[in-house]
Structure formats: C-alpha cells, structure tokens
N, C-alpha and C positions, 0 to 999 in steps of 0.2 A: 378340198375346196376351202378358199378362205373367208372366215365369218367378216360381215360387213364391219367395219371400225368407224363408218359414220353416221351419226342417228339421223336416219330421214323421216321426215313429217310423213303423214297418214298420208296415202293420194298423190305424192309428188313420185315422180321417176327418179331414180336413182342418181342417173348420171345427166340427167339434167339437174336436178338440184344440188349437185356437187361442179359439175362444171359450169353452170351458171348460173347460179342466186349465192353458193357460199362465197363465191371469191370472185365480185363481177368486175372488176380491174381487171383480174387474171386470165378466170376461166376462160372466157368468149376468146379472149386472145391466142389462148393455149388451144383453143377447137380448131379456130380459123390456120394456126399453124399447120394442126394436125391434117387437115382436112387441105389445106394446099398443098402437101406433100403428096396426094393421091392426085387432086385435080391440074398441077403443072410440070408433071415429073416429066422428063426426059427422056429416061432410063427405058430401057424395053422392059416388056411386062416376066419376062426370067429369072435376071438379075433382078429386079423392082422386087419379086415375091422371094429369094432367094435370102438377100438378105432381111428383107420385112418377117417370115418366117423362123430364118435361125436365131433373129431376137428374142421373139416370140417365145421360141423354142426354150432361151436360156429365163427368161424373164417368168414362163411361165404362166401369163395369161389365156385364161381359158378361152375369151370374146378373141381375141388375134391369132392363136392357134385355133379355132375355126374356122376366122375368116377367111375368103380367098377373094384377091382382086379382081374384079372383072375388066375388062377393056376390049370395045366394039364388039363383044359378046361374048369373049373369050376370055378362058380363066386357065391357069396353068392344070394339068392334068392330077388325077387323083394321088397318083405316088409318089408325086413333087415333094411333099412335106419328108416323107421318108428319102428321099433322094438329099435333101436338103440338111440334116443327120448325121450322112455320110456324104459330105461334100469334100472329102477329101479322095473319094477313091471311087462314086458311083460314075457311071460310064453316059447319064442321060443328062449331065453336063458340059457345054464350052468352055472355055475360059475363062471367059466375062463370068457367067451365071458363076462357076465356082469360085473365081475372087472374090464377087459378091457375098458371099455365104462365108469366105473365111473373112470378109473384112469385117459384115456385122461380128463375128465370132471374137473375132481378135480387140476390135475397138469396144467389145462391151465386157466381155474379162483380163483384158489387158493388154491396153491401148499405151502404157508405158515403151512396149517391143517391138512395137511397129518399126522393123529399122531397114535398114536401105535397100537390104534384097528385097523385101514385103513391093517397097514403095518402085523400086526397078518394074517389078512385075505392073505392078497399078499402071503405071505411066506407059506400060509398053500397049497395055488395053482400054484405057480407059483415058476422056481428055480430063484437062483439070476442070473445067466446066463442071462435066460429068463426078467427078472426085469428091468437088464442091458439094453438090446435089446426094450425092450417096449421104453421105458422109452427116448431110444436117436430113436426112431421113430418117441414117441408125438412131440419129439423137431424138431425134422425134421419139419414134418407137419404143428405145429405150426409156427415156423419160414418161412418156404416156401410160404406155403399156404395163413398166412398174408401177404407177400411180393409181393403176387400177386394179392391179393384182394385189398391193400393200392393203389398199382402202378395200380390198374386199367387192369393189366395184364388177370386175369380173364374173362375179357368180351369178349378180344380175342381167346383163346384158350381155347371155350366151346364144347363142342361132340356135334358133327353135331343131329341138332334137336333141340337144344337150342339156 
C-alpha cells in the first residue's frame, strides 16, 4: 500500500481536501469529469467495467480495483475482474467487452501501436461515437486513478472490507 504523500489537516477527508480545497480551479472540475463518465456513458455496463477495471488493474488502485459499477441494480459478476486479466483468451467475453479490455490495456501501456488492424477491429464493433466515449473514459481513469494511487489517496478511500 502506498503511504499518503499529502499532508491532510486533522478532521478533513482525504480526498476531499485534495480534490477540493487543494487545487479549487481544478479539482471540482476533474470530479465533475470523473463522475460524468459514470453518469452519461453509453457503453453497456460489460465493456464500461471491462475496460474501467483493466486500468485499474495496471494503474493499481486499490478504491478502483474494488469498486464495481452498479447500473439499475446490476453489477457485473464476481469473476469479471479475473475474467478481465485474461481478456485475451477467457470464454465469458463478446467481442465488444474483450476490445474493451484490450483497448484500456493497449492505450494505457502503449498507445504509440495502436495501428490499423487494432482500429479495423474497433470500427468493425464499436461506432465512433462509442470510440469517442471509451476512449476519454480510459483517460479518465487513467488519469484519476493514478493520481490517487501516486498521492497515496487510495489507501484512504478503500470499501469497507479492505
């Protein structure tokens, strides 16, 4: 687990007082992002957690690697995470859900090779709409996800159990 790297005053919540009194230009902006990638996505809830998870996965946050999306009551199944791992060869993947999982994969260790077969595949399941929307979610997640795992913010605001 990584130690905290920013000093929080006595009484104040962790990731509120880094997401919103350190940097109040930024943070509130950077939540409301965060937090419209969950409330306006698209994407089905598969694909949504397919790639949201193998960020997660490589990025290493502890609060994202427990989270699980909910949507109208429903959350992906308990082995999805491990499904998600091996999204190159598990069997309780479509198409969709495993592009998803190689795209987070590929655009967050190296997004330089993303080359035409990748984007053939993309295009033959996915609209650009859709493309669009993935695409500034990994960035989300990426972005956030590290910024919480760097700062040590992760070890704070883990689901109770962890």
């Amino acid at each position: 687990m990584t130690a905290m790297r920013i000093d929080v005053p006595e009484g104040r919540h962790p990731i509120e007082y880094v997401w919103g009194d350190m940097v109040p230009g930024i943070g509130p902006a950077a939540a409301n992002f965060s937090l419209a990638v969950y409330a306006h996505t698209t994407l089905g809830l598969r694909e949504f957690e397919a790639a949201r998870l193998r960020v997660a996965q490589i990025n290493g946050c502890s609060f994202c690697l427990d989270w699980r999306t909910e949507r109208d009551g429903e959350k992906v199944e308990e082995e999805f995470a491990g499904a998600v791992t091996e999204w190159r060869t598990t069997d309780r993947f479509d198409e969709r859900t495993r592009l998803a999982a190689e795209y987070a994969e590929r655009y967050t260790l190296d997004h330089h090779h993303l080359d035409d077969a990748f984007w053939e595949r993309m295009t033959a399941h996915y609209s650009q709409q859709e493309i669009v929307e993935l695409t500034m979610s990994i960035g989300s997640w990426l972005a956030f996800g590290r910024l919480n795992r760097v700062l040590g913010l992760d070890a704070v605001c883990v689901l109770p159990g962890h």
